[in-house]
VEXTI-796808 format. One record per residue (C-alpha): residue in three letters; x, y, z. Coordinates in steps of 0.5 Angstrom, whole numbers. Layout:
aa:u:v:w
ALA:X:Y:Z
...
***
This chain:
aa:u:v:w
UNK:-19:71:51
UNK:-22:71:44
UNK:-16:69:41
UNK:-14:62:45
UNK:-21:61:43
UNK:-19:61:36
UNK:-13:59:37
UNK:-15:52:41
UNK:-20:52:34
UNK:-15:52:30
UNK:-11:47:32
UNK:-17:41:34
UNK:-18:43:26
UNK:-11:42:25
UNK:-11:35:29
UNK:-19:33:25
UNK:-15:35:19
UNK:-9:30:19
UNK:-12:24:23
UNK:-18:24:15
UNK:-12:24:11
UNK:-11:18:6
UNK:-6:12:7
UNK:-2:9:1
UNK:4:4:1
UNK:8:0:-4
UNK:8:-8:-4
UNK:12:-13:-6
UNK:10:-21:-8
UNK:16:-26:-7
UNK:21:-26:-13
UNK:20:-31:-18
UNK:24:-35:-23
UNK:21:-31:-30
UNK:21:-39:-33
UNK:17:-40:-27
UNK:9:-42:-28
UNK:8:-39:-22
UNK:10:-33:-24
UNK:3:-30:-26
UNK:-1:-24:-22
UNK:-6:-29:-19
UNK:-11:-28:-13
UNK:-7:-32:-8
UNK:-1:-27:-10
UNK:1:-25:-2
UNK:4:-17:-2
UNK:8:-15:4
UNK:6:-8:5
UNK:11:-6:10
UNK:8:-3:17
UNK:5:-10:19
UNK:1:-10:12
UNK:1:-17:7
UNK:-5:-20:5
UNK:-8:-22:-3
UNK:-11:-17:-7
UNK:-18:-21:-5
UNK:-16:-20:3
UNK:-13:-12:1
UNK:-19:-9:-1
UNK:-24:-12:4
UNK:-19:-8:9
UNK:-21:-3:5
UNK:-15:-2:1
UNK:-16:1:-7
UNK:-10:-1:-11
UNK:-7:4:-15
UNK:-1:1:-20
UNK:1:-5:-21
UNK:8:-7:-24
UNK:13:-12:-26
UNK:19:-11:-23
UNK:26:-14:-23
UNK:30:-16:-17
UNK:36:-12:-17
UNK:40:-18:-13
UNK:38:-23:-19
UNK:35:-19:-25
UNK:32:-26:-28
UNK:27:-25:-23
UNK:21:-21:-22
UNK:16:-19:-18
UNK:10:-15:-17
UNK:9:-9:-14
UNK:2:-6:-12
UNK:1:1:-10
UNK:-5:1:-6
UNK:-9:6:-2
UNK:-14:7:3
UNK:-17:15:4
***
């Protein structure tokens, strides 16, 4: 009897523990020419984050949302266009 007991208390921590861990996801802004003067980070840059995740920066981190990383990336499809890449997170 004792050891279902244990076992049935280490499995709800088990549940607990994996329902507290972290999120994180990699986003992307539309690609733009790199002449482009539109081409600058601003705060009205949408990011698709995958998973029925987009939003501003501003809107992201209201959501909770701590940004990681960003970097500037090339399109592979068109190497004179770039784009932003967030790594964003949420504990």
């Amino acid at each position: 009897m004792k050891l279902k007991k244990y076992l049935f208390a280490l499995g709800c921590l088990l549940m607990a523990g994996s329902s507290l861990a972290g999120q994180a996801h990699v986003c992307h802004s539309q690609p733009v020419t790199n002449t482009a003067a539109n081409a600058a980070l601003t705060d009205k840059t949408v990011f698709n984050c995958g998973e029925n995740l987009s939003g501003t920066i501003p809107e992201l981190a209201r959501r909770g949302w701590k940004i990681v990383q960003q970097t500037d990336q090339a399109d592979m499809s068109n190497p004179a266009r770039t784009y932003a890449q967030l790594i964003i997170q949420k504990d």
